[in-house]
LOTOR-690857 format. One line per field, with one value per residue (C-alpha): residue in one letter; z, x, y. Coordinates in Angstrom, 2 decimals. Each point is the difference from the previous one (the first is absolute). Layout:
N
fivo: c(a;...)
zz: c(Z;...)
xx: c(X;...)
yy: c(Y;...)
This chain:
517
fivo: c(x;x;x;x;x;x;x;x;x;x;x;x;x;x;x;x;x;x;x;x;x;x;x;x;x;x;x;x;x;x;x;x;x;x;x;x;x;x;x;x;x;x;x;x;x;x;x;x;x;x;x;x;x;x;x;x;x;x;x;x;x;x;x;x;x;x;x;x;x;x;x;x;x;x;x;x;x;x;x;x;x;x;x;x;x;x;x;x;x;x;x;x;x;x;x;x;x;x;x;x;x;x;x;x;x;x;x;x;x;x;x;x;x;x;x;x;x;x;x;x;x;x;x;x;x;x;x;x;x;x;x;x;x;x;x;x;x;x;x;x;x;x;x;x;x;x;x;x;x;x;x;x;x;x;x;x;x;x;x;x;x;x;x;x;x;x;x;x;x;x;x;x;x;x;x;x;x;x;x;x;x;x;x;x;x;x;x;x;x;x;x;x;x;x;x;x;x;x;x;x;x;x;x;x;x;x;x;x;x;x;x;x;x;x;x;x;x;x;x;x;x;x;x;x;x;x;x;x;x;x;x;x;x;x;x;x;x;x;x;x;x;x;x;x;x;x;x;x;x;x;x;x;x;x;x;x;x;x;x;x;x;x;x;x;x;x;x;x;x;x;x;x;x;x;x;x;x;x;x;x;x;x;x;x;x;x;x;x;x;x;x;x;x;x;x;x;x;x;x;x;x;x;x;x;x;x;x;x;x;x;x;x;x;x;x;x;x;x;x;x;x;x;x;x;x;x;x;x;x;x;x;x;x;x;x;x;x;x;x;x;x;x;x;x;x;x;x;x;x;x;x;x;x;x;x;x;x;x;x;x;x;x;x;x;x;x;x;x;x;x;x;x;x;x;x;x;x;x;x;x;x;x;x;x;x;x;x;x;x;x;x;x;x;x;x;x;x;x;x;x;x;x;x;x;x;x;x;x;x;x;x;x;x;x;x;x;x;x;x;x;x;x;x;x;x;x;x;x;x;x;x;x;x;x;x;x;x;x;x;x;x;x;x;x;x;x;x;x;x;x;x;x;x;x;x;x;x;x;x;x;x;x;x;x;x;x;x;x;x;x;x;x;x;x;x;x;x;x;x;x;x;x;x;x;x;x;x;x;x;x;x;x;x;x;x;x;x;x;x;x;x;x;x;x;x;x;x;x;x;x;x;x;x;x;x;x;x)
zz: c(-6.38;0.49;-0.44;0.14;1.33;-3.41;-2.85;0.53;3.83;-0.97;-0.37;-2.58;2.78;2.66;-1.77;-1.84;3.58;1.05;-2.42;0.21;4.09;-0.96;-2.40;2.18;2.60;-2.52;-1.49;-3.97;-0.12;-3.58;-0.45;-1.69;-1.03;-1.91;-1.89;0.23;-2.01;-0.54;-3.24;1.82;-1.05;0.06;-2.86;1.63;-1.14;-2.43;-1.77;1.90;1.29;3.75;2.42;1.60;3.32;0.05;-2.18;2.64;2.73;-1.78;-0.14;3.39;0.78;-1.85;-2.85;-3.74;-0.79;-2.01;-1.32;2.50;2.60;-1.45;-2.50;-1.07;-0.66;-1.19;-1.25;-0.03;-4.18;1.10;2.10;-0.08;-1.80;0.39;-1.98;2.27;0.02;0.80;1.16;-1.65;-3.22;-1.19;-0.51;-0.28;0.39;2.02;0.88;4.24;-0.87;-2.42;2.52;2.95;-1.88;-2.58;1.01;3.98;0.07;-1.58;1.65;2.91;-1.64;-0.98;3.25;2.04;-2.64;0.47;3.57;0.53;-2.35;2.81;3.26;-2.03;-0.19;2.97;3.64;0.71;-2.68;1.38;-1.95;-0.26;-0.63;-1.86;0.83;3.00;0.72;0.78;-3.70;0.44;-3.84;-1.03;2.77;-2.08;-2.75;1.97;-0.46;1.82;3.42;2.15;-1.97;-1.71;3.87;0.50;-3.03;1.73;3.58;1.22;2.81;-0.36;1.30;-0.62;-0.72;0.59;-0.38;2.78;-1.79;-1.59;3.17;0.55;0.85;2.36;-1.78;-3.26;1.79;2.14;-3.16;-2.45;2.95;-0.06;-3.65;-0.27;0.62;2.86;-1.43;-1.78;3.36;1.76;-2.40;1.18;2.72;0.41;-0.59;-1.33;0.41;-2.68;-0.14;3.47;0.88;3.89;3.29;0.20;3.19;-0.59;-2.95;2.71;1.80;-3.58;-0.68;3.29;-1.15;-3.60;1.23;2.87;-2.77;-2.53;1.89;-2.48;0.87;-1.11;-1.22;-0.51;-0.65;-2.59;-0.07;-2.93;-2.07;-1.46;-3.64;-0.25;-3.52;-1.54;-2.97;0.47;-2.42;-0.22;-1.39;3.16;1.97;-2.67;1.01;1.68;-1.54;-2.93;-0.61;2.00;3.58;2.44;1.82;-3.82;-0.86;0.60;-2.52;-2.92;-2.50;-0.88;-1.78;-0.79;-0.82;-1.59;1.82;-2.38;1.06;-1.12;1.12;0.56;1.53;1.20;2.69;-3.27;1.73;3.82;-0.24;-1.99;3.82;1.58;-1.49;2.14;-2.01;-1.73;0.21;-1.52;-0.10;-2.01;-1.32;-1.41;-1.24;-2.97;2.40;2.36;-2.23;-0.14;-1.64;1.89;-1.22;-1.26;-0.97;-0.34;-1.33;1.63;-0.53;-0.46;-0.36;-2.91;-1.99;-2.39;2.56;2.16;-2.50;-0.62;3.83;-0.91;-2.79;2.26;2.56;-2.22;1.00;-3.86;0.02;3.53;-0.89;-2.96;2.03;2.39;-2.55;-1.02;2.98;1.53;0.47;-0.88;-1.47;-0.64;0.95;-0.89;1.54;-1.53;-0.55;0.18;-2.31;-2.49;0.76;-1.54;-3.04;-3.33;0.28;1.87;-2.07;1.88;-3.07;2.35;2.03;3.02;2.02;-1.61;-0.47;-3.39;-3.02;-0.49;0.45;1.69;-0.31;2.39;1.69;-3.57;1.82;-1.35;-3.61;1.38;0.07;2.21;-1.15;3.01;-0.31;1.63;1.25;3.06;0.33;3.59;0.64;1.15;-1.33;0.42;-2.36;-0.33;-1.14;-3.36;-1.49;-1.13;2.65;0.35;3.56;1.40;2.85;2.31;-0.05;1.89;-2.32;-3.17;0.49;-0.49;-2.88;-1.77;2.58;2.99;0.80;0.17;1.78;-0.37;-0.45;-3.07;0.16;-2.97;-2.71;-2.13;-3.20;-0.59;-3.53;-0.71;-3.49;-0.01;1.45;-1.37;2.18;3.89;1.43;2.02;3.66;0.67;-1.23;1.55;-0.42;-2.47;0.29;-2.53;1.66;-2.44;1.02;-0.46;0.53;2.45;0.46;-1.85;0.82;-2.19;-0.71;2.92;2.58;0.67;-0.81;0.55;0.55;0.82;0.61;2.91;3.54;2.98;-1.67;2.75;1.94;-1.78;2.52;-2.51;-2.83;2.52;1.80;-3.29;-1.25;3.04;-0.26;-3.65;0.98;2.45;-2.00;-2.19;2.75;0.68;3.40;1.25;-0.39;2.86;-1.53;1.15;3.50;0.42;-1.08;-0.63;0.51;3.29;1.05;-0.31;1.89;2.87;-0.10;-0.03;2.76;1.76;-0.11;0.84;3.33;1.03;-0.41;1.67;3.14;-0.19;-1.03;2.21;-2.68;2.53;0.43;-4.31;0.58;1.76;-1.58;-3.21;2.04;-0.15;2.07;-0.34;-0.50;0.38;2.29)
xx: c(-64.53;-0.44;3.73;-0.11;3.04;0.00;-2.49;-4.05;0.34;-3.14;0.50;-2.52;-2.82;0.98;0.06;-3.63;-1.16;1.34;-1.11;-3.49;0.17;0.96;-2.60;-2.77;1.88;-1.38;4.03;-0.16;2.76;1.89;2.84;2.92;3.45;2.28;1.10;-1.77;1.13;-2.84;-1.92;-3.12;-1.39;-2.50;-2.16;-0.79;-2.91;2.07;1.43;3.61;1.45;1.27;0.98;-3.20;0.78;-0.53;-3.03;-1.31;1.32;-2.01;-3.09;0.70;0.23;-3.22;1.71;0.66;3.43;2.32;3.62;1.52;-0.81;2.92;1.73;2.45;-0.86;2.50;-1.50;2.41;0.02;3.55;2.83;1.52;-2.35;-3.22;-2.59;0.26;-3.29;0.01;-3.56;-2.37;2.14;2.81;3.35;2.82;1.07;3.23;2.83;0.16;3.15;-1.33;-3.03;2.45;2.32;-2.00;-3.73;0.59;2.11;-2.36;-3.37;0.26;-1.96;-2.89;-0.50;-0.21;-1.95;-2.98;0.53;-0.38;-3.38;-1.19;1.27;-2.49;-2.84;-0.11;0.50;2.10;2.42;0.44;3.73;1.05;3.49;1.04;1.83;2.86;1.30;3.10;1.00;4.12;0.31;-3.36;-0.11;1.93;-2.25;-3.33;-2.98;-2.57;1.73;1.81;1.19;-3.54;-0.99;2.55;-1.14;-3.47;0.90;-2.07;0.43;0.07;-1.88;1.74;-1.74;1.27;-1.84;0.43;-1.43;2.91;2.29;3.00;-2.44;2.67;2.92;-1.33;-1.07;3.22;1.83;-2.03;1.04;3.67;0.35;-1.93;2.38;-0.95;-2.03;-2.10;-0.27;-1.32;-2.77;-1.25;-2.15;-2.29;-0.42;-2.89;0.27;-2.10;-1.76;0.58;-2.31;0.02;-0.37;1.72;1.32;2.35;2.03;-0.04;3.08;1.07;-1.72;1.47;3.58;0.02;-1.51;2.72;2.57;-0.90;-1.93;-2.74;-3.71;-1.51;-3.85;-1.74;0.02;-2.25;-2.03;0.83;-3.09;-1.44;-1.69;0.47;-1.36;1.68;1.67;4.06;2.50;2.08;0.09;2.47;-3.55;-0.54;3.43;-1.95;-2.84;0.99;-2.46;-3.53;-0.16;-1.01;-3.01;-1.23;0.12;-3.82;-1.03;-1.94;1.42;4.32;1.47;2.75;2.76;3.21;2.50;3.23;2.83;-0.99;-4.21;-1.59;-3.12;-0.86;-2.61;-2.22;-0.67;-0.81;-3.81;0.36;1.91;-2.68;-2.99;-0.92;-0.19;3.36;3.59;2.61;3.47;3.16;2.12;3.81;0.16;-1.83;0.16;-2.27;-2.48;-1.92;-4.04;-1.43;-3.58;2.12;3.58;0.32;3.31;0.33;1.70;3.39;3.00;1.43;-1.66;2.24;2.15;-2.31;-1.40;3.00;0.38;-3.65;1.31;3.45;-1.72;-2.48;-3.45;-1.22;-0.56;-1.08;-2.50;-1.47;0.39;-2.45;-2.17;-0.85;0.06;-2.95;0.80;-2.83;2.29;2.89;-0.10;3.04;0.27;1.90;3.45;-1.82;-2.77;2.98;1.57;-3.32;0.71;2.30;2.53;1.55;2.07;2.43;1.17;1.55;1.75;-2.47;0.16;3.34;3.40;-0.61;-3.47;-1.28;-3.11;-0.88;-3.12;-2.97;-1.45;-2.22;-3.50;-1.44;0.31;1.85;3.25;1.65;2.31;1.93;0.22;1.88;-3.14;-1.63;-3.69;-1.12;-3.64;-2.98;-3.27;-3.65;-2.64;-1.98;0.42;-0.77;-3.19;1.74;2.59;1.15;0.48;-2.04;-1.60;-2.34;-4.04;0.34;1.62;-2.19;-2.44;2.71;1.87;1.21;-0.72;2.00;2.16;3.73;3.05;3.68;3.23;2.59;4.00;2.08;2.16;-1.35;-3.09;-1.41;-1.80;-2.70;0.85;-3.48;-2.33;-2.79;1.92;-0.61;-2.02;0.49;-0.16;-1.23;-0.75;1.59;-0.86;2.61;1.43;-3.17;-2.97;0.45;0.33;3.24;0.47;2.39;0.97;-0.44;-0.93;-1.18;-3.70;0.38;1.23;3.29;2.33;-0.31;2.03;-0.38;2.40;-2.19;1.66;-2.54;-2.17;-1.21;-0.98;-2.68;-2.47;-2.68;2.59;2.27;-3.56;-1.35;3.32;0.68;-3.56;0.27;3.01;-2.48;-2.43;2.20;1.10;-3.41;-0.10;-2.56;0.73;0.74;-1.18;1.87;1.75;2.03;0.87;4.00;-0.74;-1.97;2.48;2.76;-1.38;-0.15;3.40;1.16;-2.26;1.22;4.02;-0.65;-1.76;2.51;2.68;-2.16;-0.09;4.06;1.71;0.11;-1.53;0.26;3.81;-0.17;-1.79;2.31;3.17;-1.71;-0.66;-3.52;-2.85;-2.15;-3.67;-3.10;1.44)
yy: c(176.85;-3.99;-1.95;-3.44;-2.05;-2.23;-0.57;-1.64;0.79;1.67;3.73;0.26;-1.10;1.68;2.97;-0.52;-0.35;3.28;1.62;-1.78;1.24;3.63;0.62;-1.33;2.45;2.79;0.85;-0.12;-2.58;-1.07;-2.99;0.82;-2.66;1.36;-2.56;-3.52;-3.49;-1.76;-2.55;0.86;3.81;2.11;2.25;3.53;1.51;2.01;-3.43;-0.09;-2.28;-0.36;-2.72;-2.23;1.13;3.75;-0.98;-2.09;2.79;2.59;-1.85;-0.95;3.61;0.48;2.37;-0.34;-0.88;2.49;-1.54;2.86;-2.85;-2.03;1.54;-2.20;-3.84;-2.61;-3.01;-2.67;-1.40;-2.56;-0.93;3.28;2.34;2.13;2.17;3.35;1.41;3.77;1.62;-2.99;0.19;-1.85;1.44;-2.17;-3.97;0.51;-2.74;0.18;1.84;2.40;0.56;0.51;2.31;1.96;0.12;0.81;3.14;1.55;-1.36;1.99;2.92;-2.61;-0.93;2.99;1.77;-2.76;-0.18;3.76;-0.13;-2.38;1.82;3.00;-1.76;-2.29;0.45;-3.23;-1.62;-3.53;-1.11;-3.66;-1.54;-2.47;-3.06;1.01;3.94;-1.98;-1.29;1.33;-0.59;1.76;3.14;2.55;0.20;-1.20;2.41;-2.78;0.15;1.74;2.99;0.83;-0.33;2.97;1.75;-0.21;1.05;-3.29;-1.95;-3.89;-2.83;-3.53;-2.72;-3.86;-3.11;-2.12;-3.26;-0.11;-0.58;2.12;2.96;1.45;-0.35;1.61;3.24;0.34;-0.92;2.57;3.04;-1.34;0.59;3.61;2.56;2.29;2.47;-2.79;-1.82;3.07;0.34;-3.79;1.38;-3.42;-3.91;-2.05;-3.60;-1.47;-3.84;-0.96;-3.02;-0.94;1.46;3.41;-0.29;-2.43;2.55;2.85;-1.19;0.79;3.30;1.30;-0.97;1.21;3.91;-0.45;-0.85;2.57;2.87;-0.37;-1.08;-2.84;1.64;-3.39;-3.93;-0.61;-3.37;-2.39;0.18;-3.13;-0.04;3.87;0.42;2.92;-0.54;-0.37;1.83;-2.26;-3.51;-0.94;-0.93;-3.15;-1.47;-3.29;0.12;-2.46;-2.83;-0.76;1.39;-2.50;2.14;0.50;-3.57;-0.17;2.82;-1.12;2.09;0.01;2.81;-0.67;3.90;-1.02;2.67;0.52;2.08;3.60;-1.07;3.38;1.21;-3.16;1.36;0.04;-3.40;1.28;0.01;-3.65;-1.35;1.90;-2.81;-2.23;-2.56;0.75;-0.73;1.81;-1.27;1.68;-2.89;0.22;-3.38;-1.98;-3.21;2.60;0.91;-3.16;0.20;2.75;1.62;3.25;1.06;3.36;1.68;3.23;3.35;0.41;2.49;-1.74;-2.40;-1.15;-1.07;-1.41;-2.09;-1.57;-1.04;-1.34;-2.08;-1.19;-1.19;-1.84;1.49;-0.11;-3.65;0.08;2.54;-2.03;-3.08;1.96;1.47;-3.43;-1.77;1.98;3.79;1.97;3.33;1.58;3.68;3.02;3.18;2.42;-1.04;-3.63;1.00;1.41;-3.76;-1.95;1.42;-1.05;2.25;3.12;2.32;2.24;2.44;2.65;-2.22;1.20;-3.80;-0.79;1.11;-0.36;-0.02;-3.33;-1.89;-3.69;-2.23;0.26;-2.95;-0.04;0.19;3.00;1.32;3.30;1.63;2.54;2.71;1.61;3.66;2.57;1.96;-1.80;0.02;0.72;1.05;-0.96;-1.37;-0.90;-1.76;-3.04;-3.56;-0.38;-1.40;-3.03;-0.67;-3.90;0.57;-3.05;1.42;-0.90;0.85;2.47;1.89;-1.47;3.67;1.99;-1.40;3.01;2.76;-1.68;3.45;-0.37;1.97;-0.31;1.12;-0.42;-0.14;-1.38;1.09;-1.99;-0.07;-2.51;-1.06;-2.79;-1.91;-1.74;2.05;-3.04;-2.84;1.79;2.30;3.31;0.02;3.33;3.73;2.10;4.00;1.69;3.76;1.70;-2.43;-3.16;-3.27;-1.68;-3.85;-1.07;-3.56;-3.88;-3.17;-3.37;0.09;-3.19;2.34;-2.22;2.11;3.78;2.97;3.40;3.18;1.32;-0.55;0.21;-2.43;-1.71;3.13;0.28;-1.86;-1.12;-1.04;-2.09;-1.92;-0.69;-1.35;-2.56;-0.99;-1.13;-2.04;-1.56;-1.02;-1.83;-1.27;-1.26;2.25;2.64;4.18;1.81;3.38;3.15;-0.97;3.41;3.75;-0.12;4.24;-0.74;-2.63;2.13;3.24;-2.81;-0.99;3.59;0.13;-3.07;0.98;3.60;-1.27;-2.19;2.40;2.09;-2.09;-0.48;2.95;3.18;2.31;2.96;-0.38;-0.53;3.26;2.04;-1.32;1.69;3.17;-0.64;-0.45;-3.35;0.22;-2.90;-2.67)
């Protein structure tokens, strides 16, 4: 099991690149958290939904996920409240109270029942905390820590980030604050983004394993540009307005991040352009006249709509739209947001039924219901799309093929079919095609429910290039695979753990014997 002295020390990382070393070892290796709090999820196969990061591990890991990988997702819908998802499907939205008090005595079952499907069919189960095994007020009741560690019989490496500061202090103070049996389960240290010459920490190293007794197994190298997609929305703290190595790109994209913004690595493979900046802004003042706005998923749209509307992006967005910006683009929750109204009748995004206005750009409205749709798809664009797209795409108008993912509670229903056009056709349950998505016959304004857009290598080229030649610039064609791409990042982190972490003392703390290097 992989602890980490606090949250986004990296956990999730260092325990993709494990798992990425172990299988290439030959060991049939599977990723398991038992409970994960996340806005950015993952469709199985199967159409359940699970935390981003065990997705990610598992394809990592070069498996299929299963919801037995995590189990139990809370996905934070307000201050003090969640929707607690329970193997892909959702089961309750619990107060942090009602969570702690009713929900967790009786998870214990849940978990060990998917983690002993796993320890079946794989040889290595590679566990990851959550947050800090030394949470006083949460241990009693925790089931992602220390005591499902003792349910497991598995010894613990801890994991501190070092960029940060304080490295020393948060591991000594994490083993003050584990009672002894929990401490002697810690059997090594991995010191995570360390940038610098090593031998300067190793006065360091040799006091903390003099301190505690415990070894520390490797000082990872900080890791510049590592693209694999983050879980959690933490990693855009900074990244408000135009970065200054970016200010050169030819193309701004401009994602408006609200409180509850979800899934927002739809937009990885956008960054990854070269010829394309994308920046996540909080303000209207921000937002300036970039070539695209896009309003991205979220956890609650109601509500996040009306932080829209309070901090007065509306008029900054038609401000934009007529100052220059080519479109106006909704995903999901955003796409539900372009619309007249959204209509919450069983009180699923409120405490109580009701319904708001949309933004008003697309004839549509959105009913939440109580049954979320999870799944994925495939299809084409549609014959008569209003995606402007570059040439390159002009040959395959209507046959361009199309992958994705949906996640939302809501339906939503077009009241003048004759005034916008479908996006796409996607490939319903009995072989029929079924639209999915709506833009102006323009192409200004679109949205679309389908997250993982922009994976689509074709579809996101063709896209940029017709915002460059209204732009009056040249295409660039297809610069990249976002599925290629990735299998080198894997690649990339797994070596350089690889060449810092003692994988044969990893080995034999598991009580097994390494293979390949």
């Amino acid at each position: 099991m992989l602890q980490g002295t606090a949250s986004d020390v990296g956990k999730s990382l260092v325990t993709a690149a494990i798992g990425r070393i172990m299988t290439r070892d030959g060991y049939r290796t599977a990723p398991f958290k038992s409970q994960n709090m996340a806005l950015n999820s993952y469709v199985t196969a199967d159409g359940k939904e699970i935390g981003r990061a065990q997705g990610m591990q598992a394809e990592a890991f070069g498996i299929t996920a299963t919801s037995d990988m995590n189990p139990i997702l809370l996905k934070p819908s307000g201050e003090m409240s969640a929707q607690i998802v329970v193997h892909g499907v959702p089961h309750a939205a619990l107060s942090a109270r009602e969570y702690r008090e009713k929900f967790l005595p009786e998870a214990k079952g849940t978990v060990m029942d998917a983690l002993g499907r796993l320890r079946e069919a794989y040889d290595i189960v590679l566990m990851e905390g959550a947050g800090s095994p030394a949470e006083i007020n949460l241990k009693a009741r925790d089931i992602v820590n220390m005591n499902l560690a003792g349910w497991a019989d598995a010894p613990v490496l801890l994991v501190a980030d070092i960029d940060r500061g304080g490295v020393f202090a948060f591991i000594v103070g994490t083993l003050e604050l584990l009672e002894p049996h929990e401490r002697a389960r810690v059997k090594g240290f991995i010191i995570n983004k360390f940038r610098g010459d090593v031998s300067l920490l190793q006065p360091g190293l040799d006091w903390l394993e003099e301190r505690t007794g415990i070894p520390v197994l490797g000082v990872l190298p900080f890791l510049p540009q590592l693209r694999i997609e983050a879980e959690d929305s933490v990693v855009l703290e900074g990244t408000s307005g135009r970065l200054r190595e970016e200010s050169a790109r030819e193309l701004d994209i401009a994602v408006i991040r609200y409180p509850r913004i979800s899934n927002f690595t739809d937009f990885d493979p956008l960054a990854d352009e070269p010829d394309t900046a994308v920046r996540y802004v909080m303000s209207a003042d921000e937002l300036g006249t970039p070539d695209v706005i896009i309003l991205p998923g979220t956890k609650n749209t109601a509500a996040d709509l009306q932080y829209l509307r309070e901090q007065g992006f509306p008029e900054a967005i038609e401000r934009a739209l007529e100052q220059g910006t080519q479109q106006l683009a909704g995903i999901c929750g955003g796409y539900q947001m372009l619309g007249l109204k959204l209509l919450d009748p069983h009180a699923v995004e409120s405490t109580e039924p009701g319904e708001s206005e949309g933004l008003g750009y697309l004839p549509l409205s959105t009913a939440f219901l109580q049954q979320k749709t999870t799944v994925r798809v495939s299809g084409t664009l549609a014959a008569d799309h209003p995606l402007q797209l570059g040439t390159e795409a002009l040959a395959s108008i209507g046959g361009m093929p199309i992958t994705g993912y949906e996640i939302h509670m809501g339906t939503t229903t077009n009241h003048d079919a004759a005034s916008v056009r479908s996006l796409f056709m996607l490939a319903g349950p009995e072989g029929q095609a079924v639209p999915e998505g709506w833009g102006t016959p323009d192409g200004r304004i679109w949205g679309s429910y389908l997250h993982g857009l922009f994976h689509n290598d074709k579809l996101r080229r063709s896209w940029l290039d017709g915002l460059r030649t209204a732009k009056g610039l040249a295409p660039l064609t297809v610069t990249f695979s976002a599925a290629a791409l990735r299998e080198q990042e894997f690649d990339r982190l797994a070596d350089a753990v690889r060449a810092h972490l003692d994988m044969n003392a990893v080995y034999n703390i598991m009580g097994l014997r390494g293979r390949g290097e």
